[in-house]
C-alpha positions as CSV (number, residue, x, y, z in Angstrom):
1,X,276.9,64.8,37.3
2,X,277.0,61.1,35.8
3,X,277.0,61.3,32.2
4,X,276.5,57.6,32.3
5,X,273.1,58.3,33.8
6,X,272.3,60.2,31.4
7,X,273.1,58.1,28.5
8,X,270.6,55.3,29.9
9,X,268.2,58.0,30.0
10,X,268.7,58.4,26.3
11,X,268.1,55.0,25.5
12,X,264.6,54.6,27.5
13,X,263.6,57.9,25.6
14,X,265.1,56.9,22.0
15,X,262.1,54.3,21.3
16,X,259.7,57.2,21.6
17,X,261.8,59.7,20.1
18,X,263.1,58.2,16.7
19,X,260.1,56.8,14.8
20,X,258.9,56.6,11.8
21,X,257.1,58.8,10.5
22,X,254.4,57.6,7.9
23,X,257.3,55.8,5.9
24,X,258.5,59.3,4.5
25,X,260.6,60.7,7.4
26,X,263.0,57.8,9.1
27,X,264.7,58.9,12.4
28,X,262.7,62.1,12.7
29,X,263.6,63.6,16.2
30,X,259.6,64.4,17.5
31,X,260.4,68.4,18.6
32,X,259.4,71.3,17.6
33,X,262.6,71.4,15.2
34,X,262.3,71.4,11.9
35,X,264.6,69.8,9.2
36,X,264.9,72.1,5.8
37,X,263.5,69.3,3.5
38,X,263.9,65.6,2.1
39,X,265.9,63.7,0.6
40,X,265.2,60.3,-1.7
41,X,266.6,57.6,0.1
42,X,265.1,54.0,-1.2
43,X,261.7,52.1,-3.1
44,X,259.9,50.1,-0.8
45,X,257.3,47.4,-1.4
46,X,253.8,49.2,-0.8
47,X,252.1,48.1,2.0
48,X,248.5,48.5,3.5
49,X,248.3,51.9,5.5
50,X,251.1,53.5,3.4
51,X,250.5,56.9,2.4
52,X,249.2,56.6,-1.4
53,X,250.5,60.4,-2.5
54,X,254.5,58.5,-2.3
55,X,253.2,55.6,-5.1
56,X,255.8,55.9,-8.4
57,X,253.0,55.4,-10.5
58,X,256.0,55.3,-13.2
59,X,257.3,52.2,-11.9
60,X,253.9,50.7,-11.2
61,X,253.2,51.0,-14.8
62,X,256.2,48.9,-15.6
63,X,256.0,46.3,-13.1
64,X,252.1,45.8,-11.9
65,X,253.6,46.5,-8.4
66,X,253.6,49.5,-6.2
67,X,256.2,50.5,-4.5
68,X,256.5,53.7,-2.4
69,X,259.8,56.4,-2.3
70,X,261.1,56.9,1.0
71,X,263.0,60.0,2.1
72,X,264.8,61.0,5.0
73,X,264.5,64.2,6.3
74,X,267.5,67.0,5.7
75,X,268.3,68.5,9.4
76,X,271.2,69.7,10.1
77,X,269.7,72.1,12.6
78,X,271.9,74.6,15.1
79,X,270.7,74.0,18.1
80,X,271.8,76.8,20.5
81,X,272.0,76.1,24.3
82,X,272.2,79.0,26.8
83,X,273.1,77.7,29.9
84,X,272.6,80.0,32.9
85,X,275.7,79.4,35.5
86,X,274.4,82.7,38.0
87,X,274.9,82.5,41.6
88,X,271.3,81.2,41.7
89,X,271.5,77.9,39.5
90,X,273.6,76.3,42.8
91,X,270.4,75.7,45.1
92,X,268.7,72.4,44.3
93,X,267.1,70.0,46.0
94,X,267.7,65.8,46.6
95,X,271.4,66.5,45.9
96,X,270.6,68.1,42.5
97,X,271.6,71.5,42.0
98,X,269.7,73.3,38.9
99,X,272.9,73.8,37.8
100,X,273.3,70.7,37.2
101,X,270.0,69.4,36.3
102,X,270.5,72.1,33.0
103,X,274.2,70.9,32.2
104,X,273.1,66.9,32.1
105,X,270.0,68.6,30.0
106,X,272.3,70.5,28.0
107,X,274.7,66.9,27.6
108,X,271.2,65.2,26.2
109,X,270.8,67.7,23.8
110,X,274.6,66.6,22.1
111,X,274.0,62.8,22.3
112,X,270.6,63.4,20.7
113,X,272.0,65.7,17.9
114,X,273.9,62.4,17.2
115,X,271.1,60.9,16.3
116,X,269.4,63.5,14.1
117,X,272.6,64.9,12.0
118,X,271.7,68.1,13.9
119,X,274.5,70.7,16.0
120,X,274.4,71.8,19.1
121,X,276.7,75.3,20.2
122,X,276.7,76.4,24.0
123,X,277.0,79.5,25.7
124,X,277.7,79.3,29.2
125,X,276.8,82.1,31.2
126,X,279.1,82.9,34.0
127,X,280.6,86.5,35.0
128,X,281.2,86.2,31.4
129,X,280.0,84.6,28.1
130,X,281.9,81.3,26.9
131,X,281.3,80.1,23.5
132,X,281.8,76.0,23.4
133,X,282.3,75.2,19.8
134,X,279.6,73.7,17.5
135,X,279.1,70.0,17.8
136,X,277.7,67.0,18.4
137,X,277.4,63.4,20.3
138,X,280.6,62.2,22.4
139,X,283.1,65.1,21.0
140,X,280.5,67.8,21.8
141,X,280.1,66.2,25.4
142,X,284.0,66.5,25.9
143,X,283.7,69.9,24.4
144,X,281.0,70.8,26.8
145,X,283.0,69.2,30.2
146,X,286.2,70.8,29.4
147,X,284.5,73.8,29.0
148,X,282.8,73.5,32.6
149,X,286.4,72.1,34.3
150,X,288.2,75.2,32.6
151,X,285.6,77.7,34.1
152,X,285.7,75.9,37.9
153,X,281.9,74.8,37.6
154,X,282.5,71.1,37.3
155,X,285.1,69.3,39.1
156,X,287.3,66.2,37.2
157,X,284.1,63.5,38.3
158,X,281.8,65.7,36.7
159,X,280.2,66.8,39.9
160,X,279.5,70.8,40.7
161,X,281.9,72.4,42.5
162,X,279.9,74.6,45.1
163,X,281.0,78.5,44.6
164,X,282.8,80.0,47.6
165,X,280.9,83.3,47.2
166,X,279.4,85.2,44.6
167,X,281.1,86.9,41.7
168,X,279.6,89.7,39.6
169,X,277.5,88.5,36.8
170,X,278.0,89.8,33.5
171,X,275.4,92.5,32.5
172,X,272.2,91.6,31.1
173,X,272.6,93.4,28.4
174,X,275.7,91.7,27.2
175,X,273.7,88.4,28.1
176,X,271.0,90.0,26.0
177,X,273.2,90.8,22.9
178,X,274.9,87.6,23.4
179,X,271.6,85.7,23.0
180,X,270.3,88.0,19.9
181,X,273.6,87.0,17.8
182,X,272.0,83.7,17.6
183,X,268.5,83.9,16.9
184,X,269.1,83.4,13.1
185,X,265.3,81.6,12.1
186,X,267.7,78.8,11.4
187,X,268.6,77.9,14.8
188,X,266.9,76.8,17.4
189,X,267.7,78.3,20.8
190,X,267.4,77.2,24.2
191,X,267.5,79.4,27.2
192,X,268.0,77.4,30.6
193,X,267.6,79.4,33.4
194,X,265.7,80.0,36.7
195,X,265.8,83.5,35.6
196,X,266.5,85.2,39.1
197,X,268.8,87.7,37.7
198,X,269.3,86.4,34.5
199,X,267.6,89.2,32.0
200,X,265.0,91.6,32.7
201,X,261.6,91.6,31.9
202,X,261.1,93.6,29.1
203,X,264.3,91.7,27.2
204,X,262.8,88.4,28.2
205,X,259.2,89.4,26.2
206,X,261.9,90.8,23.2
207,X,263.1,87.0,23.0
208,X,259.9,85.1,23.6
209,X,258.0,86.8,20.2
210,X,259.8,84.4,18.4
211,X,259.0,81.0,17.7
212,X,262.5,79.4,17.4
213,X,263.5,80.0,21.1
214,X,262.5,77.8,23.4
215,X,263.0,78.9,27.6
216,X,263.2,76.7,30.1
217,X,262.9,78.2,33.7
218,X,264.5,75.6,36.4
219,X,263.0,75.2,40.1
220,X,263.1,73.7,43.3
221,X,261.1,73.8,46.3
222,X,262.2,76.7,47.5
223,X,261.6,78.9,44.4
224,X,257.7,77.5,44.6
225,X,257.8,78.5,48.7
226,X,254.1,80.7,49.4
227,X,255.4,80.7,53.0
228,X,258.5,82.3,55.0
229,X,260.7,82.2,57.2
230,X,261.8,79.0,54.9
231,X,263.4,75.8,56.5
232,X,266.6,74.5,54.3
233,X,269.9,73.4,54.6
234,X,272.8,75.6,54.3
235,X,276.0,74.3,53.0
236,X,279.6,75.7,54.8
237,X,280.6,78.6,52.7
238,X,277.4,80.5,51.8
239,X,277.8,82.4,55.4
240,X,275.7,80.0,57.2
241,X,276.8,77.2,59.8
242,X,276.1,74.0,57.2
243,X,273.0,73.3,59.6
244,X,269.3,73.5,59.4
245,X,267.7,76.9,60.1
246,X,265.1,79.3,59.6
247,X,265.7,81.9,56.9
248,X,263.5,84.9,55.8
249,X,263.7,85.0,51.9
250,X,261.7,87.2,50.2
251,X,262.4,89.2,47.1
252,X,260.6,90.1,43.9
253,X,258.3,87.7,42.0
254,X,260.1,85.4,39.7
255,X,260.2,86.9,36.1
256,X,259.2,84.2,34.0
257,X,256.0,84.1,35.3
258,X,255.4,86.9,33.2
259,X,254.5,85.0,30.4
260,X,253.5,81.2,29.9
261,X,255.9,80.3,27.4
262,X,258.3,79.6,29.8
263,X,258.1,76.1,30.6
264,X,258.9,74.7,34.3
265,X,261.6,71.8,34.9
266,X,261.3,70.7,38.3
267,X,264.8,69.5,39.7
268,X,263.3,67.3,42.4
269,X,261.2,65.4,39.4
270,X,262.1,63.5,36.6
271,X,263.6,66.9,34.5
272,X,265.2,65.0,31.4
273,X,262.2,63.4,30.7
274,X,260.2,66.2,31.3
275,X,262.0,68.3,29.1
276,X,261.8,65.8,26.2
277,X,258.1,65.8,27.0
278,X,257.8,69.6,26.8
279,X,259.8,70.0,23.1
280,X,257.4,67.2,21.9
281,X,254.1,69.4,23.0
């Protein structure tokens, strides 16, 4: 993973994602987040197109001038991140694992929380549940990499390491109660996952009722496959010979297509920009 990448992503998306809002709400972060009110911040010369309601009609009085209030919004928003590190999240496709398409996701999410006064905590989800601590911008990104380094899931570039077999997940009912300690209605959560054997149905549709989690279901190619035997490439160490070959995958239907509030992040696409695109819907 390149975090520099990432960062120039950020600054092609910042012009569209900190605007002004009317004149009332500077540096408002266009997602479906919500700050818990606003503060005064400055008088400002009234111009055409302003919104009339902010006038002080007391100092228009005194002067014969109008001037508007401006206010900026109060955040200071949790943003949880659940970041799915199954067995699963290693296929990809064009060199980009899911995996790693949800951890440079996940690093966006700190550098914009910068931005917004806002906090981002992550729970990585291995064969257990690791709680990186609460913050925000270039700390939280060290945070977040240490993190990944300690559990052997990124390497000391910052690339995936790929998994010499398959260890046993953590149940899905700890992942469950993991998740529910965080759905406070102040925090926003976001689930990234491609949800192969991440929770089961019925506690997916549990989560989904509520309008402050947000779940993002990862794919490639092969997760979208209508026809099999599949052809892909096998990498030395997942019991195949590293070549191409035919293999019959089958399986049960994907879980989060039981309900369309899961949103799709295609690895082989543009993800980061799509995701941005989805929390502005």
């Amino acid at each position: 993973m390149k975090i520099n990448e990432v960062r120039k992503i950020v600054g092609r998306l910042r012009v569209n994602l900190f605007k002004r809002a009317n004149s009332f709400s500077i540096g408002m972060l266009k997602t479906q987040f919500r700050g818990t009110g606003l503060q005064f911040k400055e008088h400002q010369v009234y111009s055409f197109g302003d919104d009339v309601r902010f006038i002080d009609w007391k100092i228009l009085a005194k002067t014969n001038h109008p001037y508007i209030k401006t206010f900026e919004e109060e955040r200071n928003i949790e943003i949880v991140v659940v970041l799915d590190a199954g067995a699963t999240m290693y296929q990809g496709a064009k060199g980009v694992s899911k995996l790693q398409a949800a951890i440079e996701i996940c690093c966006l999410m700190y550098l914009l929380a910068e931005e917004t006064s806002d906090i981002v905590h992550t729970l990585i989800v291995t064969d257990k549940v690791t709680n990186v601590p609460k913050s925000k911008g270039e700390s939280g990104l060290a945070r977040l990499i240490s993190a990944l380094e300690d559990l052997n899931i990124l390497n000391g570039n910052g690339k995936v390491i790929i998994q010499d077999g398959q260890k046993e997940s953590v149940g899905k009912d700890e992942k469950y109660a993991a998740i529910m300690k965080h759905l406070n209605k102040k925090r926003e959560v976001i689930i990234l996952s491609d949800f192969h054997d991440f929770l089961e149905p019925e506690l997916v549709k549990k989560i989904l009722h509520r309008s402050n989690v947000h779940m993002f279901q990862l794919k490639t190619p092969l997760d979208e496959a209508k026809k099999i035997p599949y052809l892909l490439y096998s990498s030395p160490g997942f019991g195949a010979s590293g070549k191409f070959g035919r293999f019959l995958l089958g399986g049960k239907k994907n879980q989060a297509d039981l309900n369309k509030r899961i949103r799709e992040l295609k690895v082989h696409e543009s993800y980061l920009e799509s995701f941005v695109k989805e929390m502005m819907r």
